[in-house]
SEBA-10718 format. One record per residue (C-alpha): x, y, z. Coordinates in pm, 1 decimal. Layout:
R       xx       yy       zz
R        X        Y        Z
...
***
This chain:
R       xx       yy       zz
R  12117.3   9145.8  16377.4
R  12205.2   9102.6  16019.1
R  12278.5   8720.1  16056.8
R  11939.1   8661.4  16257.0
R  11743.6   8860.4  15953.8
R  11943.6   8629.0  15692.5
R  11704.4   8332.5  15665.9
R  11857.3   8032.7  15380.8
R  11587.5   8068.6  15068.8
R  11549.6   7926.7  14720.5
R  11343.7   7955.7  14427.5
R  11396.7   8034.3  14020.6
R  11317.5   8356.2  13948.7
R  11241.5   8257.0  13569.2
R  11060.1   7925.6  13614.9
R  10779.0   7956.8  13263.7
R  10884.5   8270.1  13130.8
R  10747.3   8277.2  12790.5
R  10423.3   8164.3  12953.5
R  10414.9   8428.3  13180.3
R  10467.9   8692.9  12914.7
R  10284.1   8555.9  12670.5
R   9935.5   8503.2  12863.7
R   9977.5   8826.0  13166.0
R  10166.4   9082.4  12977.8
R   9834.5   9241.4  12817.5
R   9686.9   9500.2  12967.9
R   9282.7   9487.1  12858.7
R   9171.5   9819.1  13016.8
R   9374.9   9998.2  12760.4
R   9124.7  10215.6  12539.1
R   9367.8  10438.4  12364.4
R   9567.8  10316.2  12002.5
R   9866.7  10494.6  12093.4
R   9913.4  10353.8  12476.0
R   9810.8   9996.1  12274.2
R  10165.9  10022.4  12071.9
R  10322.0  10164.0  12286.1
R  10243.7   9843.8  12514.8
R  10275.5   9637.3  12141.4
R  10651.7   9708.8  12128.9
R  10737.6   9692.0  12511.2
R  10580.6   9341.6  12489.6
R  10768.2   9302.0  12212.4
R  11118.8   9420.6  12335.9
R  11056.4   9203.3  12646.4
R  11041.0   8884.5  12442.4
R  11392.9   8988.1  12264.3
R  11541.2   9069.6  12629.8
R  11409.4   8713.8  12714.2
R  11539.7   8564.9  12444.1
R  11878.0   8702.7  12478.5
R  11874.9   8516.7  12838.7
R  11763.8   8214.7  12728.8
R  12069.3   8261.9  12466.4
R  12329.0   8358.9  12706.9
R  12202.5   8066.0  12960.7
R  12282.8   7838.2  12723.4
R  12594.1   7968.0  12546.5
R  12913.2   7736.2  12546.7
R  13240.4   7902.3  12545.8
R  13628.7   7765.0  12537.1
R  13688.1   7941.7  12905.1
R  14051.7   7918.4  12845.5
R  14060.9   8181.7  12512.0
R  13745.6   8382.5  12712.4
R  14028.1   8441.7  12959.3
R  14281.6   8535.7  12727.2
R  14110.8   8755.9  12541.0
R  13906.1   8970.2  12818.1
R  14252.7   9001.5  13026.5
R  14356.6   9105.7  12662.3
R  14101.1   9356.0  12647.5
R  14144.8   9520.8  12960.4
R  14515.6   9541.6  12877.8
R  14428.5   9770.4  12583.4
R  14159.0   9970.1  12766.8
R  14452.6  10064.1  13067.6
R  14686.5  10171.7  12779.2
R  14394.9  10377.9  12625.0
R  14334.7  10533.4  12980.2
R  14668.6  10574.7  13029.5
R  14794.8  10743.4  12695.9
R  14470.5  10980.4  12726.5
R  14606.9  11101.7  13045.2
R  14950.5  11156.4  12940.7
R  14796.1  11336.4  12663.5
R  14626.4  11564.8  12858.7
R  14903.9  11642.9  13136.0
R  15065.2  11718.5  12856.1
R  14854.5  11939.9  12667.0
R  14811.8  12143.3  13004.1
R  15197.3  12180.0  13057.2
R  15199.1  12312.1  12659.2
R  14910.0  12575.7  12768.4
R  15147.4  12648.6  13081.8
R  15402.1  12700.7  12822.0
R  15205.4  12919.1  12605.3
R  15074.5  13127.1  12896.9
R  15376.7  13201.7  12994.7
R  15473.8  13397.1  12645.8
R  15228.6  13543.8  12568.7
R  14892.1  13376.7  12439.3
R  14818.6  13692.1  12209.2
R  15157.7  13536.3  12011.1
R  14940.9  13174.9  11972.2
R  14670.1  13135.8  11733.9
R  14272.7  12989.9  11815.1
R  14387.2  12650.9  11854.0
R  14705.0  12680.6  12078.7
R  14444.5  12908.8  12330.1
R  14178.5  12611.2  12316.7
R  14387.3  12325.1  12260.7
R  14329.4  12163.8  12623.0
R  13982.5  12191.8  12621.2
R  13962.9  12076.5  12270.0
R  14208.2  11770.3  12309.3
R  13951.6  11663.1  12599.6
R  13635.6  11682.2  12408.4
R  13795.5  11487.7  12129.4
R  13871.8  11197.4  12340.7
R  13524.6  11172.8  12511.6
R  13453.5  11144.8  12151.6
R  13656.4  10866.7  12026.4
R  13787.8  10717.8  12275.0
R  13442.6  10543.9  12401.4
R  13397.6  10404.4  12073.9
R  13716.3  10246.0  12072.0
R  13595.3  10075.5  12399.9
R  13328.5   9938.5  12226.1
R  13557.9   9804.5  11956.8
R  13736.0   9610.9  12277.1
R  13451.7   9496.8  12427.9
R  13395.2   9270.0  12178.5
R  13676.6   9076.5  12242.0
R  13554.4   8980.0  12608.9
R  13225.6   8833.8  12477.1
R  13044.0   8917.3  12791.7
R  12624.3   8875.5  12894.9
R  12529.9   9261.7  12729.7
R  12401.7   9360.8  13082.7
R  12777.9   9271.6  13212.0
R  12974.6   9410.2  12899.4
R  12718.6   9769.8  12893.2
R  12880.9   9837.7  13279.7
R  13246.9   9708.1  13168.5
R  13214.2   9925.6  12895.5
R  13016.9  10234.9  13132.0
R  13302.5  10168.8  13368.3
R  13551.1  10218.4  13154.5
R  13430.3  10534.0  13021.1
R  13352.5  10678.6  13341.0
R  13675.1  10601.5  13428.1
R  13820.0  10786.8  13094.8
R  13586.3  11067.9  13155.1
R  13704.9  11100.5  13550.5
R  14079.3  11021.6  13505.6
R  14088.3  11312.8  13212.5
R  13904.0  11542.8  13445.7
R  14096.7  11473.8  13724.6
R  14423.6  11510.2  13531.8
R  14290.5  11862.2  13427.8
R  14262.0  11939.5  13825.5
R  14618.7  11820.9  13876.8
R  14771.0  12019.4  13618.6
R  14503.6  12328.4  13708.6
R  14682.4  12333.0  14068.8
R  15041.1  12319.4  13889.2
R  14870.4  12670.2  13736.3
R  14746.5  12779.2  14086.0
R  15081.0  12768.2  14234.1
R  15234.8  12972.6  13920.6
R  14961.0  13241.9  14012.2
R  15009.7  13207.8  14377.3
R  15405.7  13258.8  14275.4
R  15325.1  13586.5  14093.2
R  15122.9  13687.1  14360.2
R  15466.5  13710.7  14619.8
R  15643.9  13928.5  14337.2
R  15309.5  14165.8  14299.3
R  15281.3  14221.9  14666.7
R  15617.3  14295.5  14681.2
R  15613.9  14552.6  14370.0
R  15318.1  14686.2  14554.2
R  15544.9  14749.8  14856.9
R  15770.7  14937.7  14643.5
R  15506.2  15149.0  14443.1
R  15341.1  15240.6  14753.2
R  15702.3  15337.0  14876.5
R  15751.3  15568.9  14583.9
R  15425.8  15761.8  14599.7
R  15507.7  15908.9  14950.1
R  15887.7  15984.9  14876.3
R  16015.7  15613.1  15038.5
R  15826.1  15694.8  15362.6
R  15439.2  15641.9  15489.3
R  15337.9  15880.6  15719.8
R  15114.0  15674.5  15978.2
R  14945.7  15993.5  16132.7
R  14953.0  16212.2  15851.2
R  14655.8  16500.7  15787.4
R  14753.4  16553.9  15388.8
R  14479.2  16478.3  15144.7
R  14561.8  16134.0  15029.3
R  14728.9  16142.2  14698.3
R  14491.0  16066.1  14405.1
R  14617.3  15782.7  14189.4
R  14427.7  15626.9  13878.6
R  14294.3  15280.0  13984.4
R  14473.3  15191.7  13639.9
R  14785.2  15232.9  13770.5
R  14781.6  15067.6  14045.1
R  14950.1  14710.9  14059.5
R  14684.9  14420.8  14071.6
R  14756.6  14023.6  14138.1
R  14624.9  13736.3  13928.1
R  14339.8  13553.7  14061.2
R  14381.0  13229.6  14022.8
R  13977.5  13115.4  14122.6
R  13874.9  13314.4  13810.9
R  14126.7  13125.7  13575.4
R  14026.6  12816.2  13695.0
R  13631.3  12927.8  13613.0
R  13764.9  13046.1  13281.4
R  13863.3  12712.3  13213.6
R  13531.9  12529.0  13361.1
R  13329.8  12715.7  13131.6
R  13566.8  12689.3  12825.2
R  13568.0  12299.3  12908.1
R  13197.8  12318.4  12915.9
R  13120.5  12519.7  12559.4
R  13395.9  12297.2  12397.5
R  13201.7  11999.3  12518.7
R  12854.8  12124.1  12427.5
R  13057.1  12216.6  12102.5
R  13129.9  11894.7  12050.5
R  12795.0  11700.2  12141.5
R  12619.2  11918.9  11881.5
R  12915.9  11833.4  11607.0
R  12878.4  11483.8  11629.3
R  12528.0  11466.8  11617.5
R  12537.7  11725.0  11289.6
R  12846.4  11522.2  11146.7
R  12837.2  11108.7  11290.3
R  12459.0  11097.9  11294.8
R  12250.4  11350.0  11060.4
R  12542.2  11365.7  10770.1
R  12590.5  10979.4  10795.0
R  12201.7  10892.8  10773.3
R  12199.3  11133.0  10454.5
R  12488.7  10914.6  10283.2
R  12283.0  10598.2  10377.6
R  11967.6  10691.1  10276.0
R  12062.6  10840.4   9938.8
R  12327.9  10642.0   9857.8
R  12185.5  10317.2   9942.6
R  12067.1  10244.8   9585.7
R  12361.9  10287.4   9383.1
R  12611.4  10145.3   9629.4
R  12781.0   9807.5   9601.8
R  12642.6   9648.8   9931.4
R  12320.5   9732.6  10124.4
R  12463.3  10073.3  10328.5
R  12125.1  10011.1  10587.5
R  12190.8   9685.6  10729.4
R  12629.9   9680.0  10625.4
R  12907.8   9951.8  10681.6
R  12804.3  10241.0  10786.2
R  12431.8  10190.4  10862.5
R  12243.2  10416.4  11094.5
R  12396.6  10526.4  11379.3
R  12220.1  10347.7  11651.5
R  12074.2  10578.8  11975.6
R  12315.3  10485.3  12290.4
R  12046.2  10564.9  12583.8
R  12312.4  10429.7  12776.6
R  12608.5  10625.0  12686.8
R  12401.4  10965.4  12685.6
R  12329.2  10936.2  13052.4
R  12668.4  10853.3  13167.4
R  12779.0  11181.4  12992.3
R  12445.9  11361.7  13148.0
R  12628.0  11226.4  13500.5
R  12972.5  11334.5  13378.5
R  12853.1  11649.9  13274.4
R  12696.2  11690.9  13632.7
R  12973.2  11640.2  13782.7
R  13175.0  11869.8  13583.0
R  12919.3  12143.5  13689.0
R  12943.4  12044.7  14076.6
R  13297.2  12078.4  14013.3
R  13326.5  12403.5  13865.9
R  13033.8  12592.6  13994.0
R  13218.3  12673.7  14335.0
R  13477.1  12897.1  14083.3
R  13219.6  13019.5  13819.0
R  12871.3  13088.6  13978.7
R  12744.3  13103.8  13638.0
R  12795.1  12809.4  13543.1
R  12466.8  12605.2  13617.4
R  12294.2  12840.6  13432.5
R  12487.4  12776.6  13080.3
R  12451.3  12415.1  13166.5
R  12073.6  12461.6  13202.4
R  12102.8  12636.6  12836.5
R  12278.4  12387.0  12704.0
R  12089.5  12100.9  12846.3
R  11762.2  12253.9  12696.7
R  11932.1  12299.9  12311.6
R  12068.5  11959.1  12325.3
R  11718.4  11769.8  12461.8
R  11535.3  11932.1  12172.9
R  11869.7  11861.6  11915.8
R  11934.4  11482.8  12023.9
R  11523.8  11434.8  11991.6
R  11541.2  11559.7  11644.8
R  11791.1  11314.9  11572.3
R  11656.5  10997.2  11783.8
R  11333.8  11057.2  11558.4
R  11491.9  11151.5  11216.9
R  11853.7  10971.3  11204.9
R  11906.8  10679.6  11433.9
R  11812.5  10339.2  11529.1
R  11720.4  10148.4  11832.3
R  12026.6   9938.3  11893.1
R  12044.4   9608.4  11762.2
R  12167.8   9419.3  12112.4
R  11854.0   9407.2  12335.4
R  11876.4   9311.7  12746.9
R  11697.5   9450.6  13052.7
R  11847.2   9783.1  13119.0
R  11638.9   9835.0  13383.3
R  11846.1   9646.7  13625.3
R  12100.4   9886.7  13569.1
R  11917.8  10217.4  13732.6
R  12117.1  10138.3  14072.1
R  12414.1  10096.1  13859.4
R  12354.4  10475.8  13746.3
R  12249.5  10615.5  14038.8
R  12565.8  10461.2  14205.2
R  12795.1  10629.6  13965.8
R  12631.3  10969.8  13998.5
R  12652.2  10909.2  14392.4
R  13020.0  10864.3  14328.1
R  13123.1  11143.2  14117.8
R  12942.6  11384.9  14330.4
R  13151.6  11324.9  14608.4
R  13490.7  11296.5  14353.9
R  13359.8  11631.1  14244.0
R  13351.2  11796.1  14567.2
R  13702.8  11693.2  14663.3
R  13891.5  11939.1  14481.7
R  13658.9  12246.8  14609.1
R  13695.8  12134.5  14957.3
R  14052.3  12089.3  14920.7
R  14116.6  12471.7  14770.7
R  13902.1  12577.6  15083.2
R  14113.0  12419.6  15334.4
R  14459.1  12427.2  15209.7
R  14513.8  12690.2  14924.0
R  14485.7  13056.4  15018.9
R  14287.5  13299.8  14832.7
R  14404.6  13569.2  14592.5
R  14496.6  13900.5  14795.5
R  14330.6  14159.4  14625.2
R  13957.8  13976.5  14468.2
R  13679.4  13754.3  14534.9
R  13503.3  13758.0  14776.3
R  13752.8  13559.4  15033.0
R  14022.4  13847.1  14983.3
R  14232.2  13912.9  15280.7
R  14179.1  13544.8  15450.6
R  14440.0  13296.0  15506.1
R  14224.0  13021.9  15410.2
R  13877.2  13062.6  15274.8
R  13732.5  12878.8  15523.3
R  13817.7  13143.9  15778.4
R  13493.9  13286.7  15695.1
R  13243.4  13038.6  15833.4
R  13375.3  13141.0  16181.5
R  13380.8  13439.9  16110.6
R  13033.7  13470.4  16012.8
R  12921.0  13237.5  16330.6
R  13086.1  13507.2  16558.6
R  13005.8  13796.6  16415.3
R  12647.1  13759.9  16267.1
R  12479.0  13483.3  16478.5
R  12398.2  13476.3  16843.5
R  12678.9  13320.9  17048.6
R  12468.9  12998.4  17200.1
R  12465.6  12905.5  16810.8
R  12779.2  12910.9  16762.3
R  12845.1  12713.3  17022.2
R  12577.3  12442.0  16945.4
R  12777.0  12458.2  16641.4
R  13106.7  12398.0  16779.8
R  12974.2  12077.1  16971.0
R  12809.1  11932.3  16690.7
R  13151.1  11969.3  16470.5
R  13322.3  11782.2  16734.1
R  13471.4  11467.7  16618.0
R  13366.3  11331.3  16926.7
R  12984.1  11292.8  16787.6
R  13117.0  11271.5  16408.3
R  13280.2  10977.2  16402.8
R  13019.5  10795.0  16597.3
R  12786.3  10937.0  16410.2
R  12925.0  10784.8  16118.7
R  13002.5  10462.1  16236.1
R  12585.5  10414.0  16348.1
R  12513.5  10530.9  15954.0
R  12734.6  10257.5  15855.2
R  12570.3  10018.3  16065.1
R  12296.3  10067.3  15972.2
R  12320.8  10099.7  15580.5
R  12467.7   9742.0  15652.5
R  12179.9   9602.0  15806.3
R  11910.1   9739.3  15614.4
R  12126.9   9582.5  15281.0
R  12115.2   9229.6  15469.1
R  11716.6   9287.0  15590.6
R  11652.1   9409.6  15172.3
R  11852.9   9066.2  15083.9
R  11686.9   8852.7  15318.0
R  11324.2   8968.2  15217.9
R  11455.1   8858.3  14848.9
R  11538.4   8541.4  14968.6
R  11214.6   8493.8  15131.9
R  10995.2   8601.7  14824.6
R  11194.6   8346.8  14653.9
R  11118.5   8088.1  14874.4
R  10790.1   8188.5  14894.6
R  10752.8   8093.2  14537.5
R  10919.0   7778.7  14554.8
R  10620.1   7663.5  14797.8
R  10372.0   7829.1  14568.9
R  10530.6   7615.9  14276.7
R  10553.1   7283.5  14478.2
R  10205.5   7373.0  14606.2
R  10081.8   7396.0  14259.5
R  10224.7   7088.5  14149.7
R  10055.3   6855.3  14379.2
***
């Protein structure tokens, strides 16, 4: 089917341009001043996005040093992935460390020092990607995802090495757990004199709820630590934008005149707003909130918070303290690029909920999944107990992976062929053209 909808097509997709911008990009039923600049300058940024292609088309380059220097580049962008990792494995195990004696021995720093180690390198580290990327000398549509790619990747390797050191934690708590329930055994022992009557008609002996031996629960430290990783990051959005954009647009505007170069267009210069950058950390951020909101149910709704303080902070700054940036180039081609990534880390983000479900048990004595051997004991539970009994068996045949997997196979199919039908209708329109041009011509 897909080879039968793949027809062979032509056609240049950017035959006349500047001809075609110049003479059809006005819109003349425009009455209002403020739509007419707003068209003005999206005219005008389309003619700099065109001229950048036209540039790029006709760049030459010594392929031999390009090679060098990009497999250069992505040399130092693995160590910097790699070292922030180590760094935060570490930091963990140091928290472990801490936890262990005593954190009311430890100052603010040693309590927060995880969450603030990770918010420090989502801060500098994709900067010092951009400081790389410059070394590959890429088209700026290609070197924006290299460098979105590569902080993703920072952003989802630090998160994911928080997880892995988190379930070093869980099976510390699930650890202590064994030696509660057994001092429990031996408390419970000692209120009735070493014995428990089974059948006994005494008043059960009162005991202060204080007293009595409790376990760790290990889903609320790891919620803890999802919302501590969220404030610290909101913490941190809010610094930099006080610090790297309002305090540095101060020094360049009133220190411009008595400085020895010109501050606006040298070192430092404006900051420059990176639409790109703040939407893969609105993804990131999303997916940190997927992550954690199966732990700390609350959590959405401090994201919602901070989303709203930050819109109304970052639009203070886009219109008071930075600049459009100075490279140009069609971002629109790159919404599929962001949807794609958000696709992905929602279903990197569900992983490690799914896994505590099915293969860590639940703390003994809180939450709501108390007394279960795994938490997902409860969805059976729940489809025995409180639904009739021909659903749960509709149920049970439809979880079969019997249907699943074929099931998944025909979504696979299909996604296939619908991506060759979508590429063969390009190739059409293209061709399509090319008569319309030849057709012209005559």
């Amino acid at each position: 089917m897909a080879r039968n909808a793949n027809d062979d097509g032509g056609g240049d997709d950017t035959s006349f341009n500047f001809s075609w911008k110049m003479f059809t990009s006005w819109d003349y039923l425009i009455g209002n001043p403020e739509t007419a600049d707003n068209k003005f300058a999206s005219i005008t940024t389309s003619f700099k996005e065109a001229i950048v292609e036209e540039q790029e088309s006709r760049k030459e380059e010594n392929i031999h040093l390009t090679r060098f220097l990009r497999v250069l580049a992505n040399f130092l962008a693995l160590c910097t992935l790699a070292g922030s990792g180590y760094l935060i494995f570490f930091v963990v195990r140091r928290s472990q460390k801490f936890a262990l004696e005593g954190l009311e021995n430890y100052g603010w720093w040693e309590r927060n020092e995880v969450n603030m180690v990770m918010s420090l390198l989502g801060m500098f580290c994709p900067t010092l990607f951009d400081v790389i990327s410059s070394l590959e000398n890429y088209h700026p549509r290609i070197a924006l995802r290299w460098q979105l790619g590569r902080i993703f990747a920072l952003f989802l390797g630090n998160l994911y090495t928080f997880i892995i050191a988190l379930m070093d934690e869980i099976n510390l708590k699930l650890e202590e757990e064994k030696i509660v329930k057994y001092n429990m055994t031996i408390w419970e022992a000692s209120l009735y004199n070493g014995t428990v009557p089974e059948n006994s008609t005494a008043p059960p002996i009162q005991v202060d709820p204080a007293d009595v031996p409790r376990g760790p629960c290990w889903e609320t430290m790891v919620g803890q630590e999802f919302v501590r990783l969220t404030v610290s990051d909101t913490m941190t959005t809010y610094i930099t934008i006080l610090i790297g954009d309002f305090l540095r647009a101060v020094f360049v505007r009133f220190f411009n005149y008595c400085w020895c170069w010109d501050l606006e267009y040298g070192f430092p210069s404006y900051s420059e707003f990176d639409i790109s950058g703040n939407v893969l950390g609105l993804i990131f951020n999303q997916g940190m909130i997927w992550m954690g909101s199966f732990y700390a149910p609350c959590l959405p709704a401090i994201n919602v918070f901070r989303l709203h303080t930050s819109m109304y902070l970052q639009c203070w700054a886009v219109m008071c303290c930075n600049v459009p940036q100075e490279r140009v180039f069609k971002a629109s081609r790159s919404n599929n690029f962001y949807m794609a990534m958000l696709l992905f880390i929602l279903f990197l983000s569900t992983l490690p909920a799914v896994y505590t479900i099915v293969s860590i048990p639940p703390s003994f004595d809180c939450g709501p999944f108390s007394g279960k051997t795994r938490m997902f004991e409860v969805i059976s539970e729940t489809l025995e107990h409180d639904f009739p009994s021909w659903f749960g068996k509709v149920f049970g045949y439809a979880s079969n992976p019997g249907l699943i997997l074929p099931f998944i196979l025909l979504m696979v199919l299909s996604i296939y062929y619908l991506n060759a039908t979508s590429k063969s209708y390009k190739e059409a329109n293209l061709e399509l053209k090319k008569k319309l041009q030849s057709v012209r011509n005559r």
